[in-house]
C-alpha positions as a LaTeX table, in Angstrom:
\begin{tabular}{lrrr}
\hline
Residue & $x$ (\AA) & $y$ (\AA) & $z$ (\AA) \\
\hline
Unk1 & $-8.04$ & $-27.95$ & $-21.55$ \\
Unk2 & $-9.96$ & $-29.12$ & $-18.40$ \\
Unk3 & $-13.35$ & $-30.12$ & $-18.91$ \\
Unk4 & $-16.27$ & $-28.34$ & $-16.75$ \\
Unk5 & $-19.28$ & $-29.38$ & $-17.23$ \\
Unk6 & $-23.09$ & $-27.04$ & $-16.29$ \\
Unk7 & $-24.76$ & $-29.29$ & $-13.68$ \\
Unk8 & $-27.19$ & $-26.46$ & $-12.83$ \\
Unk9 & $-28.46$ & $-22.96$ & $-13.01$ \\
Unk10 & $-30.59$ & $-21.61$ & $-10.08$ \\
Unk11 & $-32.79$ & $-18.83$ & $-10.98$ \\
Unk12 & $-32.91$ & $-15.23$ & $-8.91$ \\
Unk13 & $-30.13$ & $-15.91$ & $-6.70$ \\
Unk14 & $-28.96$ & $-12.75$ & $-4.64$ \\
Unk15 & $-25.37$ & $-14.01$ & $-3.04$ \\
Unk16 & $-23.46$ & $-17.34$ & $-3.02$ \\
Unk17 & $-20.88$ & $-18.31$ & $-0.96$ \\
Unk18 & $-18.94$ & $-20.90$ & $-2.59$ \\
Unk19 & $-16.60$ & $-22.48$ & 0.26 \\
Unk20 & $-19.74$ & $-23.92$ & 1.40 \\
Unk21 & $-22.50$ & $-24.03$ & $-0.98$ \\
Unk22 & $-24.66$ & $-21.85$ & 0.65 \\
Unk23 & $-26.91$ & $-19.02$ & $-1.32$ \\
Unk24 & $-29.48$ & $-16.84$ & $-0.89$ \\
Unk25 & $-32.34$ & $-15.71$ & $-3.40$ \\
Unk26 & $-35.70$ & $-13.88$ & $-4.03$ \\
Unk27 & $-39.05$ & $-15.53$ & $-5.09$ \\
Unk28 & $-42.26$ & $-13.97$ & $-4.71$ \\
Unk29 & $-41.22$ & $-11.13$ & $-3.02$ \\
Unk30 & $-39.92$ & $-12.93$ & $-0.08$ \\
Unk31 & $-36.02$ & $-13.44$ & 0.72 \\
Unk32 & $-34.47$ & $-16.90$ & 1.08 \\
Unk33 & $-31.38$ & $-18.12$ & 2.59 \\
Unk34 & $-29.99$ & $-21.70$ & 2.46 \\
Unk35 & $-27.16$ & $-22.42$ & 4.55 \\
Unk36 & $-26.18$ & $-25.87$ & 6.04 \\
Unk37 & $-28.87$ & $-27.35$ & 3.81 \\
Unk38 & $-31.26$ & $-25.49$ & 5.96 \\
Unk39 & $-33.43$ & $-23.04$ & 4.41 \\
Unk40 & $-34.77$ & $-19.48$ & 6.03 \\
Unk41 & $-37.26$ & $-16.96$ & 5.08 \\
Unk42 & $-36.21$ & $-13.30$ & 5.14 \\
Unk43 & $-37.60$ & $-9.93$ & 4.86 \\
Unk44 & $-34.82$ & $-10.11$ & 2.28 \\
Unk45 & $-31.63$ & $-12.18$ & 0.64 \\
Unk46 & $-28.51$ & $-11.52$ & 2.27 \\
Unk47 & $-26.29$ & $-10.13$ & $-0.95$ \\
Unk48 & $-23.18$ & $-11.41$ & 0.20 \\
Unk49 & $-21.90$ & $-14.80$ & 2.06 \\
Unk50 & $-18.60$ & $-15.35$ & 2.80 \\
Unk51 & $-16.77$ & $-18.15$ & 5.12 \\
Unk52 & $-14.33$ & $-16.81$ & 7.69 \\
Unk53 & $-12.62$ & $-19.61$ & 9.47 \\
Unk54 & $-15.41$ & $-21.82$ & 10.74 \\
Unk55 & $-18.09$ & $-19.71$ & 10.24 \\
Unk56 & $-20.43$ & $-18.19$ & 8.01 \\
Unk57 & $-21.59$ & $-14.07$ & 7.83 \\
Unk58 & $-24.16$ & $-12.77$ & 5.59 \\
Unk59 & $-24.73$ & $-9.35$ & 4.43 \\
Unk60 & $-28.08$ & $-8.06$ & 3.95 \\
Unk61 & $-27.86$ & $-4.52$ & 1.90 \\
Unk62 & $-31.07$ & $-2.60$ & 3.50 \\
Unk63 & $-29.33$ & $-1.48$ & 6.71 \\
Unk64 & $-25.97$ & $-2.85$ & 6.52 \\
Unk65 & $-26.50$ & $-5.91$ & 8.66 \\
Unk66 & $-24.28$ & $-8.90$ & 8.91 \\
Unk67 & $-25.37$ & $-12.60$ & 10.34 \\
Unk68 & $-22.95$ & $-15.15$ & 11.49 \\
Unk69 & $-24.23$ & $-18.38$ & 11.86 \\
Unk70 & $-22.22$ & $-21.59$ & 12.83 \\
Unk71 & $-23.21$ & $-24.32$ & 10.38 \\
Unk72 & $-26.82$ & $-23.23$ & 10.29 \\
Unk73 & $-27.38$ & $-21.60$ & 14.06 \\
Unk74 & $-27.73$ & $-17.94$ & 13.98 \\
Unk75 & $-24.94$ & $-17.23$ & 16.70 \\
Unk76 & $-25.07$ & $-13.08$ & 16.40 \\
Unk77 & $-26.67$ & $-10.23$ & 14.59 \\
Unk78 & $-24.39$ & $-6.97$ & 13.99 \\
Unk79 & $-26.98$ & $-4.26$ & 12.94 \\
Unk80 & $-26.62$ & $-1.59$ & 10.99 \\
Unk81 & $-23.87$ & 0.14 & 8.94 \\
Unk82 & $-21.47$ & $-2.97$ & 9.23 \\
Unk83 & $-19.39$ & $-4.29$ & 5.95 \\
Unk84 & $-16.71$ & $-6.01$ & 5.05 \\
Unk85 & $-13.07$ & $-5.66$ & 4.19 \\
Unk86 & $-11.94$ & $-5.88$ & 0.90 \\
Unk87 & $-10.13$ & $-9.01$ & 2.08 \\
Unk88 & $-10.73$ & $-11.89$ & 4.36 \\
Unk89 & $-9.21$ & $-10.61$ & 8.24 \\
Unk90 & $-10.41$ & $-12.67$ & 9.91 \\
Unk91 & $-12.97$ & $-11.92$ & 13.35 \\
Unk92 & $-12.93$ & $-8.22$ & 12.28 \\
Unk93 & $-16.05$ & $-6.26$ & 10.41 \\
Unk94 & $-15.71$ & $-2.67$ & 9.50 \\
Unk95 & $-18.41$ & $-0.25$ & 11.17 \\
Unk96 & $-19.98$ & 3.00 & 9.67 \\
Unk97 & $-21.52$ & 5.49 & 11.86 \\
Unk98 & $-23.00$ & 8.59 & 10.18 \\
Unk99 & $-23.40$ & 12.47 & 11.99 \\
Unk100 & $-26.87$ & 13.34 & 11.87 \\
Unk101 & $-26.52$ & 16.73 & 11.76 \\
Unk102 & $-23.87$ & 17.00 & 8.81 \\
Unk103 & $-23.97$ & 13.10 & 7.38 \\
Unk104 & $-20.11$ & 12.82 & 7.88 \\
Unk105 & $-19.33$ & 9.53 & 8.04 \\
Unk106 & $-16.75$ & 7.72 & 10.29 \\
Unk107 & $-15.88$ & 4.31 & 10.74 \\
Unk108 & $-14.34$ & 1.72 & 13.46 \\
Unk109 & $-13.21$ & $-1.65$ & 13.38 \\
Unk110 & $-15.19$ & $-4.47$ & 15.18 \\
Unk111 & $-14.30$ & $-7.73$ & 17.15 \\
Unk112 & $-17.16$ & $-10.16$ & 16.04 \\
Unk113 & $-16.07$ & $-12.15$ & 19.32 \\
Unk114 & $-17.41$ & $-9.53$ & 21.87 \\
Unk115 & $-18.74$ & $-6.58$ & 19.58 \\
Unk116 & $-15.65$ & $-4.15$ & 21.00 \\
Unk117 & $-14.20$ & $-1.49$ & 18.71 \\
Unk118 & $-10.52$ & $-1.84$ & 17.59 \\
Unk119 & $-9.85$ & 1.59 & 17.80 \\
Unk120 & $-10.02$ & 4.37 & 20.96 \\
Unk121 & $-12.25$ & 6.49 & 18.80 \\
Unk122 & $-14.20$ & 6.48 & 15.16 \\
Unk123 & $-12.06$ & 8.04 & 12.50 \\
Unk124 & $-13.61$ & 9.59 & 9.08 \\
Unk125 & $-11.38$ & 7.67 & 7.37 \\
Unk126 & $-12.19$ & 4.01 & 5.43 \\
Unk127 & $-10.42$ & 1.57 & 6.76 \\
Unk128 & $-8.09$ & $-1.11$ & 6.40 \\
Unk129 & $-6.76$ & $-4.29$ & 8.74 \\
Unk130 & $-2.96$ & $-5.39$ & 7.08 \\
Unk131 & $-1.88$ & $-7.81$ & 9.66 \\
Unk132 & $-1.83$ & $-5.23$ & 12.76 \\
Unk133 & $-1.57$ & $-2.38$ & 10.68 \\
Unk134 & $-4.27$ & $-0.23$ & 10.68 \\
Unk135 & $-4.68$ & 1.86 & 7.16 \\
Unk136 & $-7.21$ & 4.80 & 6.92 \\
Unk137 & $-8.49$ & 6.46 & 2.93 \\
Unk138 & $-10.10$ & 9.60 & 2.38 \\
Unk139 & $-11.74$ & 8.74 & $-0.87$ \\
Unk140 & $-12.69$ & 12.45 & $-1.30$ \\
Unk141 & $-9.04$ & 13.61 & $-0.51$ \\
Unk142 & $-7.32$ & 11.07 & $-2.01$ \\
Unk143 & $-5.13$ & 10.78 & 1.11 \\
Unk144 & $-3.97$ & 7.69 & 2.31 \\
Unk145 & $-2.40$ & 7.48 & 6.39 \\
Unk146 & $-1.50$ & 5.14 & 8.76 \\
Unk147 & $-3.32$ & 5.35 & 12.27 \\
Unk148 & $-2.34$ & 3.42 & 15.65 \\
Unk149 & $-5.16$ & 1.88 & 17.83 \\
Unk150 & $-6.02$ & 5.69 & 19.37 \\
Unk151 & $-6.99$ & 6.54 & 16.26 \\
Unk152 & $-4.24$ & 9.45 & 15.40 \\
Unk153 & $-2.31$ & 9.47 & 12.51 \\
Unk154 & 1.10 & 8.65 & 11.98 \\
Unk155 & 1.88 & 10.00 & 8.64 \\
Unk156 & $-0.05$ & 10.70 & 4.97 \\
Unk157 & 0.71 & 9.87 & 1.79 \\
Unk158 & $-1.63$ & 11.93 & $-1.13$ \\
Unk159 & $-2.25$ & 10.08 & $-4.13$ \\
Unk160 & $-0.21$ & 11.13 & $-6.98$ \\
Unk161 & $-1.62$ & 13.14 & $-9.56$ \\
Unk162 & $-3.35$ & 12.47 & $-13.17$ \\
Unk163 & $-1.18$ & 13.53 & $-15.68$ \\
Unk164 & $-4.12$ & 14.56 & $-17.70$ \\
Unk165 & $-6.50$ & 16.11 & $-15.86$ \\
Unk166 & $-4.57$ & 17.01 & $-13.04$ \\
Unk167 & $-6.91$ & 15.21 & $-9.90$ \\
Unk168 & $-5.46$ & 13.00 & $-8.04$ \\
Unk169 & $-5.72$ & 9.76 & $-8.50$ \\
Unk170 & $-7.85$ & 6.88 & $-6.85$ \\
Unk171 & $-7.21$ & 4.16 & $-4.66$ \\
Unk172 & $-8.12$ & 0.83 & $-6.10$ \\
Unk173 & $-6.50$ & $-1.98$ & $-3.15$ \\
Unk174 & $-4.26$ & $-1.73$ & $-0.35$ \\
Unk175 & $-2.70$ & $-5.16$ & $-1.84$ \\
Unk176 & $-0.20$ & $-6.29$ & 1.51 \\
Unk177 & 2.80 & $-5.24$ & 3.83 \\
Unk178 & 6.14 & $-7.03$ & 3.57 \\
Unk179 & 9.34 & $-6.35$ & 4.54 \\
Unk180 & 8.49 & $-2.31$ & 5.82 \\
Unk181 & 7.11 & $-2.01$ & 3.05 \\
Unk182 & 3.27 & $-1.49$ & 2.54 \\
Unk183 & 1.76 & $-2.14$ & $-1.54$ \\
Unk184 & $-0.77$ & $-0.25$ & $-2.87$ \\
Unk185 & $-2.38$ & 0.16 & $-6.45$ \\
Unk186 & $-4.24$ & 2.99 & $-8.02$ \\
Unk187 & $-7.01$ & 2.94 & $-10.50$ \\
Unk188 & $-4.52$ & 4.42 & $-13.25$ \\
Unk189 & $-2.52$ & 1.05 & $-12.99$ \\
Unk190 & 0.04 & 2.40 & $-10.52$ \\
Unk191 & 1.99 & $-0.12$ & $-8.14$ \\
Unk192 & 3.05 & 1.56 & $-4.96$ \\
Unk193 & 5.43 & 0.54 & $-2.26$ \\
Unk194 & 5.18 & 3.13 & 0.94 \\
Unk195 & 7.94 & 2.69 & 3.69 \\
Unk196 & 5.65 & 1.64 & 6.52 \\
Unk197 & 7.42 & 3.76 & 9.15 \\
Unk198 & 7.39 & 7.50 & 6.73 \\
Unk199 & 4.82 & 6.76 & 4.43 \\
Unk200 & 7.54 & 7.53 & 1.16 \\
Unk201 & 6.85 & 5.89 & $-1.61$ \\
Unk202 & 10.34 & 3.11 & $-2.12$ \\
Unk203 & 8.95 & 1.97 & $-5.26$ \\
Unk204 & 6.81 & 3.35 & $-7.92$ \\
Unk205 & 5.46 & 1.60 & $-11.08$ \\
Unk206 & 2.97 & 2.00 & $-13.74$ \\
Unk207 & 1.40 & 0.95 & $-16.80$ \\
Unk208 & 0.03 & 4.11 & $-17.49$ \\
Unk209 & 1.13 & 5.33 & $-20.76$ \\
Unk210 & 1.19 & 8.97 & $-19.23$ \\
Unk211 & 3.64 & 7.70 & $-17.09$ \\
Unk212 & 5.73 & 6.38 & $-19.62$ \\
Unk213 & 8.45 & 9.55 & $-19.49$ \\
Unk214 & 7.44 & 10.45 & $-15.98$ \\
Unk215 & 11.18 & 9.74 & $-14.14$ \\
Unk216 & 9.78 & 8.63 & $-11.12$ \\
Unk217 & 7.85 & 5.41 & $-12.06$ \\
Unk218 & 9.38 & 2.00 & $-13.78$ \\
Unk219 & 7.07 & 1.51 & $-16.88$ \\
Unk220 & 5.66 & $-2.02$ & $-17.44$ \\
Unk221 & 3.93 & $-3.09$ & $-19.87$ \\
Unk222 & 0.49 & $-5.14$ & $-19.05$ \\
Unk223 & $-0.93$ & $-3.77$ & $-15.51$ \\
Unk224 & $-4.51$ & $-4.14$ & $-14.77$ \\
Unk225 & $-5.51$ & $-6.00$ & $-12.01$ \\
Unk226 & $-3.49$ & $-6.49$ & $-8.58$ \\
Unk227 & $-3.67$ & $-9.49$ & $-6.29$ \\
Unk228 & $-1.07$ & $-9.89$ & $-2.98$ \\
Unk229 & 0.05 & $-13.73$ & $-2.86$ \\
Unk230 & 0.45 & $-14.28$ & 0.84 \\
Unk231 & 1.77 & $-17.22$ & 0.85 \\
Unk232 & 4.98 & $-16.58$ & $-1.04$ \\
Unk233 & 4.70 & $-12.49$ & $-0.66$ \\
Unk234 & 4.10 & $-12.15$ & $-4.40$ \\
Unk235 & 1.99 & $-9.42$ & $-6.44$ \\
Unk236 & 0.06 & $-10.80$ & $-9.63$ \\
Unk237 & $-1.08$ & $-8.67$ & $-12.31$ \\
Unk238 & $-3.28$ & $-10.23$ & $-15.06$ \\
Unk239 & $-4.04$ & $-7.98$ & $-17.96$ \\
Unk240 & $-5.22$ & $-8.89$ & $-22.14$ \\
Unk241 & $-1.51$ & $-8.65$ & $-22.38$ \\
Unk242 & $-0.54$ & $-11.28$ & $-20.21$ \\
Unk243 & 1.16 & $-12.07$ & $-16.65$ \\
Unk244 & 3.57 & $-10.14$ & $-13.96$ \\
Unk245 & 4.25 & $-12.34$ & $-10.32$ \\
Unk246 & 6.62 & $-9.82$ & $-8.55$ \\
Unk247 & 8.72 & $-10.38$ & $-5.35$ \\
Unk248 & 6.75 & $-8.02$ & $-3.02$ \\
Unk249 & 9.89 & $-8.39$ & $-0.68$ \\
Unk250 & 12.44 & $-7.51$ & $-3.21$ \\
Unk251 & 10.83 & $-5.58$ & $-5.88$ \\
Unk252 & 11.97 & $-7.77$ & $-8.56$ \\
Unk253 & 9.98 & $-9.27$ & $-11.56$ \\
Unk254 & 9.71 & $-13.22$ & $-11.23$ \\
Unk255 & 7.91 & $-13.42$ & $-14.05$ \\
Unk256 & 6.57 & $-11.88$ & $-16.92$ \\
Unk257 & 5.24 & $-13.34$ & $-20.44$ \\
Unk258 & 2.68 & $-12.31$ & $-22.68$ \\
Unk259 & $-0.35$ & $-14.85$ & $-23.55$ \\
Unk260 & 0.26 & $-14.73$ & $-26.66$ \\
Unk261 & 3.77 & $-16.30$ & $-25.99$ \\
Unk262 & 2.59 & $-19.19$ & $-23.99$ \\
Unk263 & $-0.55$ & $-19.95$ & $-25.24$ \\
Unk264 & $-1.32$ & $-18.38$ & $-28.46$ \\
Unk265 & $-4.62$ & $-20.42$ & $-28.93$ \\
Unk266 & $-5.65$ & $-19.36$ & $-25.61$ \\
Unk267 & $-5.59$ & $-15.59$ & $-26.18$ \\
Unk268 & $-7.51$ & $-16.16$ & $-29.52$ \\
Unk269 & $-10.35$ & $-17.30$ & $-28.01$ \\
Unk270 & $-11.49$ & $-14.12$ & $-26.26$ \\
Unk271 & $-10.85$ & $-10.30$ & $-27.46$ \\
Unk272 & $-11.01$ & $-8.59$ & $-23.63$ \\
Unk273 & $-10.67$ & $-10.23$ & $-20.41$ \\
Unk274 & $-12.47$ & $-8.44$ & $-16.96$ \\
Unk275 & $-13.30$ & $-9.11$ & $-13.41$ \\
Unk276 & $-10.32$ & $-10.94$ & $-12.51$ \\
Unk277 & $-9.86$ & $-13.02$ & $-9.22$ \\
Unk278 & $-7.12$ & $-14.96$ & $-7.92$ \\
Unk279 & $-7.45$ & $-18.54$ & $-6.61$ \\
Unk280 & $-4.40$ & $-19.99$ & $-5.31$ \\
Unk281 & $-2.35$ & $-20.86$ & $-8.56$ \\
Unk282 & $-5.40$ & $-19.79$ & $-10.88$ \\
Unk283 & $-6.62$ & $-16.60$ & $-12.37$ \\
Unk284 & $-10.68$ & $-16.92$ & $-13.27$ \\
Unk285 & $-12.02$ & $-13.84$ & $-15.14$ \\
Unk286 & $-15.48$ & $-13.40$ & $-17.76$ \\
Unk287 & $-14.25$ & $-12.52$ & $-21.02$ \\
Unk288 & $-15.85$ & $-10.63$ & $-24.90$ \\
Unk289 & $-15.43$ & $-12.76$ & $-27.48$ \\
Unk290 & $-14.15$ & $-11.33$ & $-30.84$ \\
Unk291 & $-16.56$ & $-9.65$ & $-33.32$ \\
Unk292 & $-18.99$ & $-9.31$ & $-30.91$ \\
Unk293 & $-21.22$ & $-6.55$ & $-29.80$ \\
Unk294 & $-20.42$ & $-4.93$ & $-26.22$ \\
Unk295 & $-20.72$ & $-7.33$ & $-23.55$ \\
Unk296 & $-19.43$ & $-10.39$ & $-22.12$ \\
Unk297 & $-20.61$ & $-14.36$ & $-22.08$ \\
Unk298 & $-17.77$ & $-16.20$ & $-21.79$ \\
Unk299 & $-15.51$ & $-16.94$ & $-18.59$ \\
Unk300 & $-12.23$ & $-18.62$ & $-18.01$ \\
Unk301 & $-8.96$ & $-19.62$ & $-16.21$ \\
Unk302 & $-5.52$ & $-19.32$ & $-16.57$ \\
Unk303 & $-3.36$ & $-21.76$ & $-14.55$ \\
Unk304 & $-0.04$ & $-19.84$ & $-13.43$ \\
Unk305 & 1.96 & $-22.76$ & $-13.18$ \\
Unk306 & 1.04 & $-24.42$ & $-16.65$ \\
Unk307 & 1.42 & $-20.93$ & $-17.92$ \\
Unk308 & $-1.86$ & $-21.71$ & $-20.19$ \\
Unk309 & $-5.49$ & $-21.12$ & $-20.10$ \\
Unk310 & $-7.25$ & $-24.75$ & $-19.05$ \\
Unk311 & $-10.54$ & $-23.91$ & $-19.06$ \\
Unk312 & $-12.66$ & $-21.26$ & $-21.37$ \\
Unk313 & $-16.16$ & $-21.80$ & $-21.93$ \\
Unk314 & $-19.72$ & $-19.52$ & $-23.08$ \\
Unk315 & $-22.24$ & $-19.45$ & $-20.10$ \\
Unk316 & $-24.33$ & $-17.52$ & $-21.93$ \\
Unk317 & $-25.12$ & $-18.64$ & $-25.52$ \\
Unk318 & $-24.99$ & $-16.02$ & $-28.53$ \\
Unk319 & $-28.21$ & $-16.74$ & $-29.18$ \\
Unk320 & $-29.18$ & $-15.66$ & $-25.59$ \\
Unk321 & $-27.80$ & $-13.05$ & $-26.02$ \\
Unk322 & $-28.42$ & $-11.57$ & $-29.11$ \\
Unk323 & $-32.41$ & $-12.26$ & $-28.23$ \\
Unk324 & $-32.14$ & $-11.53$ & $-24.56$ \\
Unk325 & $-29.64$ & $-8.94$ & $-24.38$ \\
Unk326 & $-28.26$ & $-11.15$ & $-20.82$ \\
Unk327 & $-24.69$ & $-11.43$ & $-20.52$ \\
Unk328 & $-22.23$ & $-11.51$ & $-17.99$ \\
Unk329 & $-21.47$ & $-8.16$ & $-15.29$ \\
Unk330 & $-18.11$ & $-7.97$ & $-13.46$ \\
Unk331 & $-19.91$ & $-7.12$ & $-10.09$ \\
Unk332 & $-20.64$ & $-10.87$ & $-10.44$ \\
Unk333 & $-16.97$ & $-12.71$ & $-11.54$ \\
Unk334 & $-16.66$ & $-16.31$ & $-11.87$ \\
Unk335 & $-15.33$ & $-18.24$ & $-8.45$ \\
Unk336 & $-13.89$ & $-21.16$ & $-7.76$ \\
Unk337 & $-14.09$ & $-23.48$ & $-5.44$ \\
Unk338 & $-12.27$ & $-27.18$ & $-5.55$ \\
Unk339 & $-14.33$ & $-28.75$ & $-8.13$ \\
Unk340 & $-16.71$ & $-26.62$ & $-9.02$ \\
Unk341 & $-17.36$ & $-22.88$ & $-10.39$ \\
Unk342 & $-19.97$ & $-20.37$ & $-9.63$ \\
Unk343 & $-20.98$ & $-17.61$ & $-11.54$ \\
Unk344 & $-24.06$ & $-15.48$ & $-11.86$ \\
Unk345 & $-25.25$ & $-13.56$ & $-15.00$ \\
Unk346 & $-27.16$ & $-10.20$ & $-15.49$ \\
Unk347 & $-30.34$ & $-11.91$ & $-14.94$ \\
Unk348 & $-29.52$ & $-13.24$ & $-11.26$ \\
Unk349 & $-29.33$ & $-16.89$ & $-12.52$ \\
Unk350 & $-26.86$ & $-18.73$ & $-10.57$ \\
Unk351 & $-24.70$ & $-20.92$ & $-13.07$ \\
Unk352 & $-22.50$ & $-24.06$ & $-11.68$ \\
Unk353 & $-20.22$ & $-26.36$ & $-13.00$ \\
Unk354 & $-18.15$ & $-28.95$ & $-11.83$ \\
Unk355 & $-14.93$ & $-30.50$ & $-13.66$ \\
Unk356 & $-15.72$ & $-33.30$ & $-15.76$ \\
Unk357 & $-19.21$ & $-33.55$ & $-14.87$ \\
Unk358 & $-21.87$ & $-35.39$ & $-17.20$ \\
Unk359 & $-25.02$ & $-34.13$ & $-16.23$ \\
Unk360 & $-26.96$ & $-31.98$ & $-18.30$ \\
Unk361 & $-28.29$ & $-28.53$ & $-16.80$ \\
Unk362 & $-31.15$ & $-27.80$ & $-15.72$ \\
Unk363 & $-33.12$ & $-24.31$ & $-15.31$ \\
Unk364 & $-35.96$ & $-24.51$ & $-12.63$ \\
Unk365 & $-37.58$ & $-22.10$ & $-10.49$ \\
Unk366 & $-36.25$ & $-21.16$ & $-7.09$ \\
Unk367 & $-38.96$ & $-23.91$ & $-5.28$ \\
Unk368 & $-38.30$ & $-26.71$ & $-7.63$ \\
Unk369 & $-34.56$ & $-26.80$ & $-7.49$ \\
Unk370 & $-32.82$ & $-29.79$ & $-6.20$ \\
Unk371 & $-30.30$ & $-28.98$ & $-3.95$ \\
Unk372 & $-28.01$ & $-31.34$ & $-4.87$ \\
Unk373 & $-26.05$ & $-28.16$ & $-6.88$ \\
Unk374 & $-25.25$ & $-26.44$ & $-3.77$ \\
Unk375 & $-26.46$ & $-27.78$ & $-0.86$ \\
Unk376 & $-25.68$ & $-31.60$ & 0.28 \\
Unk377 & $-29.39$ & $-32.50$ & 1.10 \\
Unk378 & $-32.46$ & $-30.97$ & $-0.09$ \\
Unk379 & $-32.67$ & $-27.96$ & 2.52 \\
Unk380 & $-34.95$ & $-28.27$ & 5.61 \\
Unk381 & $-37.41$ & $-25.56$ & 6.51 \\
Unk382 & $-35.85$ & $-23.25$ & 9.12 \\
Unk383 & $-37.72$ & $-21.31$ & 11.90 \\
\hline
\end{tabular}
């Protein structure tokens, strides 16, 4: 296995964005954001930082309002009711406009250049950017559609039904679009191919054991979480079983192996894997140990082309966490970023490492931290 080793942990961190190092955090009350090795006073942390081409947006949770800054000048301030999409698209922000008379809420899609909505008209719908495709979800309903740019729909597919209890069942991604085909997956481990021009499903498949003599899905073992491969059109399931990489263009299973099979002493170090996320060629997730109480400490990754787990390590201690009761949460799953993985715990303490690194780690308050683990130079006071 790789060695990583814990160069720092930064205490009450609120967001991190690891591309470039920046991160945000509380102390005292007050919010903080370093970015560019500058640092910033806010009336709070931004929660989320993300790198879109060249630049940088932060999301601040109060209002819904999202910053983009170029290195670490403030270039434009979206207010209110703006968020991201699920996945990176690029100069486009989602934005969420509320009735004040009945609190229905609509949305529209926004160019950061100029500020212009994507669509003729807000839809109550939440939406989607695949490509130029434009996909709209009724999270209440259950109904998925397609809309053009004037904001009408062009056909609706309803979610298929629970066996069990007889609801529909939920969205989870709108994974890609390949080939007239567009992928979704459900939250009962349902893979769904919809002809882009009818909205009829082409292919259906499922790991849902209800599903197992239900004629119109494919059973597969091992579904849990979905990620669409751009660059080679692929979907990737990771589950405690093991690995699926599918041809999103064909249907067709490239691969498929249990853990167990490839790397037996792998698997055995962790009972239940969680918060999955997929970096290029790598899978990281947080994972339970065995024979332990609820809760997770460890984290990991699996390297798709070795077909073996390189890396596994405890960022939280047993003895933290039988005395503390921290542990991991999979609102907060382990990234990656060239050398060097980021993950927070329970207790907003930002933990990095960086492949075979020798320094030991050090836990400091917010003020005292070097910035050395995230930030180039020790950060400069913005105004």
């Amino acid at each position: 296995m790789i060695a990583y080793k814990e160069i720092a942990q930064i205490k009450n961190v609120k967001g991190v964005n690891p591309v470039t190092g920046d991160y945000s955090y509380e102390e005292n009350g007050r919010g903080y954001l370093c970015i560019d090795g500058v640092l910033f006073e806010k009336e709070e942390p931004p929660l989320d930082i993300v790198s879109v081409g060249e630049y940088v947006y932060a999301w601040y949770g109060r209002y819904g309002t999202i910053e983009i800054y170029s290195g670490h000048t403030l270039l434009k301030v979206f207010e209110r009711e703006v968020h991201f999409f699920d996945r990176n698209v690029g100069p486009y922000i989602r934005h969420q406009v509320r009735d004040p008379k009945t609190f229905e809420a609509s949305e529209n899609i926004l160019s950061v250049s100029d500020g212009q909505p994507l669509l003729a008209q807000n839809v109550p719908y939440r939406l989607y950017k695949i490509g130029e495709e434009i996909i709209g979800y009724k999270i209440f309903e259950c109904k998925l559609s397609r809309l053009n740019y004037s904001g009408e729909v062009l056909w609706t597919f309803d979610l298929p039904l629970r066996p069990r209890s007889g609801e529909p069942d939920n969205l989870d991604k709108v994974l890609g679009l390949t080939h007239g085909m567009l992928w979704i997956c459900t939250r009962l481990s349902r893979l769904i191919a919809l002809d882009l021009e009818t909205g009829k499903p082409i292919h259906q498949l499922s790991s849902a054991a209800s599903d197992k003599t239900n004629p119109a899905y494919t059973y597969v073992r091992g579904f849990a979480y979905f990620f669409f491969r751009e660059a080679d059109k692929a979907i990737i399931t990771i589950s405690n079983w093991g690995i699926h990489i599918l041809n999103a263009t064909t249907a067709e299973f490239i691969e498929s192996y249990e853990f167990s099979e490839v790397d037996s002493s792998g698997r055995e170090a962790f009972e239940f894997l969680d918060a999955a996320r997929l970096y290029g060629d790598c899978l990281t997730f947080i994972a339970q140990r065995h024979r332990e109480a609820d809760g997770y400490r460890c984290a990991g990754i699996f390297d798709l082309k070795a077909r073996q787990f390189i890396w596994i390590g405890d960022i939280i201690s047993l003895e933290e966490k039988m005395s503390t009761g921290n542990h991991l949460i999979a609102q907060f799953p382990l990234q990656m970023e060239g050398n060097r993985l980021y993950i927070k715990d329970a207790e907003n303490t930002l933990h990095i490492y960086q492949k075979e690194w020798r320094l030991k780690a050090q836990v400091r308050p917010q003020s005292e931290a070097t910035a050395s683990a995230v930030c180039a130079t020790t950060p400069t006071v913005g105004r």
